[in-house]
C-alpha positions as a Markdown table, in Angstrom:
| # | Residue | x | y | z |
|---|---|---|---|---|
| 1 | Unk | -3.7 | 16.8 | 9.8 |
| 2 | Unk | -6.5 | 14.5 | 8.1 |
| 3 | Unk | -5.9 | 11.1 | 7.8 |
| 4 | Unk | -4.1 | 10.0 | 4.6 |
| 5 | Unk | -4.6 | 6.8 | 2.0 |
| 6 | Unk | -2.2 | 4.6 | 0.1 |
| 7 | Unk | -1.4 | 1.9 | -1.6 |
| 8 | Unk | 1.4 | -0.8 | -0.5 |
| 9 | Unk | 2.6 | -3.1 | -2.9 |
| 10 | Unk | 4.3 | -6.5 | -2.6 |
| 11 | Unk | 4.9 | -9.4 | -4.2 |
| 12 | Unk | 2.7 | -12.3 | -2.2 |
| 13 | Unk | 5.6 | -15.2 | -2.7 |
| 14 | Unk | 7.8 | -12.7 | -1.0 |
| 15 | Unk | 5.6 | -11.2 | 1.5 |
| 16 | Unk | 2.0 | -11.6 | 1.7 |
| 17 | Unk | -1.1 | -10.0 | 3.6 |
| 18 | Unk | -0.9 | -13.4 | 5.4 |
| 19 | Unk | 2.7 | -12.8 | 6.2 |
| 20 | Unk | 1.7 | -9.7 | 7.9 |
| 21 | Unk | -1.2 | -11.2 | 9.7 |
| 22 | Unk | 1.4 | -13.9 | 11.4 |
| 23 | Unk | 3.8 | -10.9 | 12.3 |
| 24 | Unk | 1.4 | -8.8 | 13.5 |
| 25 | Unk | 3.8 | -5.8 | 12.8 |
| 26 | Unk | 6.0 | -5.6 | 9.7 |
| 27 | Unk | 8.4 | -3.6 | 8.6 |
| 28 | Unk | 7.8 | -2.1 | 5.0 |
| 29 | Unk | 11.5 | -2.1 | 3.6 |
| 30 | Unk | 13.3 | -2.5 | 1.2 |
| 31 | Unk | 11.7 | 0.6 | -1.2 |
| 32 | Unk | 14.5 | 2.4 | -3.5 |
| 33 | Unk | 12.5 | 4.5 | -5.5 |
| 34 | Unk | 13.0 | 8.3 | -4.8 |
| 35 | Unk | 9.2 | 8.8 | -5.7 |
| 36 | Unk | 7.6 | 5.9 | -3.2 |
| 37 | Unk | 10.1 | 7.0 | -0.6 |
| 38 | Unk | 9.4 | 10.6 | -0.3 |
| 39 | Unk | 5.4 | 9.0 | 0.2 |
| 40 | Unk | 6.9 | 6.9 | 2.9 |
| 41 | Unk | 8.4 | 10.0 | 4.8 |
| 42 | Unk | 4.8 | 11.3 | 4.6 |
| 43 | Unk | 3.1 | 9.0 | 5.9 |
| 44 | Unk | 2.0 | 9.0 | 9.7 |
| 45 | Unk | 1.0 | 6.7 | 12.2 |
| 46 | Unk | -3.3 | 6.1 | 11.9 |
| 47 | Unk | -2.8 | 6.3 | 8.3 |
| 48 | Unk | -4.5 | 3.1 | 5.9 |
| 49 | Unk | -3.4 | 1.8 | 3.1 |
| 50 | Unk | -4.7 | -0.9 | 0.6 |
| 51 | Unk | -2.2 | -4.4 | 0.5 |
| 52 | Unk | -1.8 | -4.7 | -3.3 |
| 53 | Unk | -0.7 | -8.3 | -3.9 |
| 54 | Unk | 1.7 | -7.2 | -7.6 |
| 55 | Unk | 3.4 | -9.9 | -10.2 |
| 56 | Unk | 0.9 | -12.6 | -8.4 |
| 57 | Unk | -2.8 | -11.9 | -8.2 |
| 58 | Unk | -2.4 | -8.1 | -9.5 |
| 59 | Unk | -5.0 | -7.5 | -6.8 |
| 60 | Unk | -6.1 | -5.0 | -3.9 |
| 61 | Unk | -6.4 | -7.6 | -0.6 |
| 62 | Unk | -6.2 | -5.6 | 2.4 |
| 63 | Unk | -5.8 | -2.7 | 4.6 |
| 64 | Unk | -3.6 | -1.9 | 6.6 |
| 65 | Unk | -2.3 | 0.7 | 9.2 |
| 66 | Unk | 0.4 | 2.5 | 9.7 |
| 67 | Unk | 1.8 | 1.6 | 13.0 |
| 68 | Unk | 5.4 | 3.7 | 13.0 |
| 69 | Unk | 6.0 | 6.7 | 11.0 |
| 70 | Unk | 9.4 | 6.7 | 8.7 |
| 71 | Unk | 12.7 | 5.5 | 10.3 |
| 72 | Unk | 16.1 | 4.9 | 8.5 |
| 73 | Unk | 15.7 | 1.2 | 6.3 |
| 74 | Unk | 18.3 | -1.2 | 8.1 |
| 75 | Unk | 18.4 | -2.9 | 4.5 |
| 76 | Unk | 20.2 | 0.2 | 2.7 |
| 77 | Unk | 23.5 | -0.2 | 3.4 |
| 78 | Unk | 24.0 | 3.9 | 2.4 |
| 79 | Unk | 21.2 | 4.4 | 4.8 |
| 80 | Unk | 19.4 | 7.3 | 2.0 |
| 81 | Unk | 15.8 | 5.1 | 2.2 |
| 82 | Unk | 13.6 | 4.5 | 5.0 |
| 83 | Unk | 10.8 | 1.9 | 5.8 |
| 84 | Unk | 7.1 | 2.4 | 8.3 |
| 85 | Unk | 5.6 | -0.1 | 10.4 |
| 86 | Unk | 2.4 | -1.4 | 9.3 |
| 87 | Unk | -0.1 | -3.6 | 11.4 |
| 88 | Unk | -3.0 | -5.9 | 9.3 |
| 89 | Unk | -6.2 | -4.5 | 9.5 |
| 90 | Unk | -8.8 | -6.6 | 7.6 |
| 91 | Unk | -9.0 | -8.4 | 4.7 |
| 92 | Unk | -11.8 | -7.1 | 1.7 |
| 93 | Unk | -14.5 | -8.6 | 1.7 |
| 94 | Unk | -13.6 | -9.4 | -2.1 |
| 95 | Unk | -10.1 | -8.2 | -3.9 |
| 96 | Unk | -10.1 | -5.8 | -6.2 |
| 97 | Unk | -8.3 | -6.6 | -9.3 |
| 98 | Unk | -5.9 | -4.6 | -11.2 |
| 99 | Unk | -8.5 | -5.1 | -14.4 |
| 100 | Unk | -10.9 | -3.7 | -12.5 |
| 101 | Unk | -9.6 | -0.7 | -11.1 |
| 102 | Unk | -8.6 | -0.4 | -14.7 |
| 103 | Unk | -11.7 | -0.7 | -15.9 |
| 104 | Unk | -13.5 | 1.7 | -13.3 |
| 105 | Unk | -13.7 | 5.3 | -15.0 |
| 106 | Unk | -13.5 | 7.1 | -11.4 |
| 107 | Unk | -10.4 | 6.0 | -11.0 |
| 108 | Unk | -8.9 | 6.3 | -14.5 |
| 109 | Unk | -6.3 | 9.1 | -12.3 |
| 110 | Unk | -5.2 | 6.9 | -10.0 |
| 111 | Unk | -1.5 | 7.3 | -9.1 |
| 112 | Unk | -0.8 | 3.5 | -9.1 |
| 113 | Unk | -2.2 | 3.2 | -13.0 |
| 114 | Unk | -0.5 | 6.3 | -13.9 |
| 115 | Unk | 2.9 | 5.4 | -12.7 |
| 116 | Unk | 2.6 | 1.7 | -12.6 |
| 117 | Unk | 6.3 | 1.1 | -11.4 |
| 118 | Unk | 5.8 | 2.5 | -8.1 |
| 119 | Unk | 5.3 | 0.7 | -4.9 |
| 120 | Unk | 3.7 | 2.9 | -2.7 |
| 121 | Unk | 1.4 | 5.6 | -3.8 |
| 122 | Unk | -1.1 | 7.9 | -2.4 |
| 123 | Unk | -4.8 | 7.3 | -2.9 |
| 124 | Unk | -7.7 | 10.2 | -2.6 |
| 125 | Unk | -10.3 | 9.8 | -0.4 |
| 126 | Unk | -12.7 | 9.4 | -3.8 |
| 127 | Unk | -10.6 | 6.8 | -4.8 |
| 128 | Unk | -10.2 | 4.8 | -1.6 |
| 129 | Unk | -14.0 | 5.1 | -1.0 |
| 130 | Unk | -14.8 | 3.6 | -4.7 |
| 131 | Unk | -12.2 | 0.5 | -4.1 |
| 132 | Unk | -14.2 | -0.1 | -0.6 |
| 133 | Unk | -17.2 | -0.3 | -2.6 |
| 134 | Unk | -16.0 | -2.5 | -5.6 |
| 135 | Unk | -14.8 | -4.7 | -2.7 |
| 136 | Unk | -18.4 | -5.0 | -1.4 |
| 137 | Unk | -18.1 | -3.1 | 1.4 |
């Protein structure tokens, strides 16, 4: 199976890029949307995914990886939700902002802008390659 794209949001006074970096492995919990759960079960280890700093910075920081495909979220008492692994990759070269994904017409389909609420969505390859290259890579 080909290797799949996302995007990860937090909140950066909660848990930041930087926060991950220290780790070095973190646990992505915490999710209780049906929608960006059912894209956690799917993802699988090798997988990448842009860090999107939300409510602070509204920005695209990072990548990261998937280190530890879906297990049951310790944080859900009812134990419906799970949570992945992730390990830090690399920071962008520059963020993307929010405004200018917004802004960029080949990404006007973008999961993220058309349901804005959810934490983790998919990205297509198209799309994931046009952020790299807003970010200057």
């Amino acid at each position: 199976m080909a290797k799949q794209f996302w995007l990860m949001k937090s909140e950066p006074d909660v848990y930041s890029y930087d926060d991950l970096v220290a780790e070095g492995e973190g646990t992505w919990d915490g999710v209780r949307n049906h929608s960006a759960a059912i894209n956690l079960r799917t993802m699988k280890v090798g997988d990448e995914a842009f860090f999107y700093h939300s409510n602070i910075g509204l920005e695209i920081v990072a990548i990261i990886t998937i280190s530890h495909e879906h297990f049951i979220d310790l944080t859900d008492e009812k134990a419906r939700f799970v949570a992945v692994k992730v390990k830090p990759s690399r920071k962008l070269a520059q963020s993307v902002t929010l405004k200018a994904i917004k802004a960029n017409p080949k990404l006007a389909e973008m999961e993220m802008l058309r349901q804005s609420r959810l934490s983790v969505a998919p990205v297509r390859e198209s799309e994931w390659k046009e952020i790299l290259k807003m970010a200057g890579e």
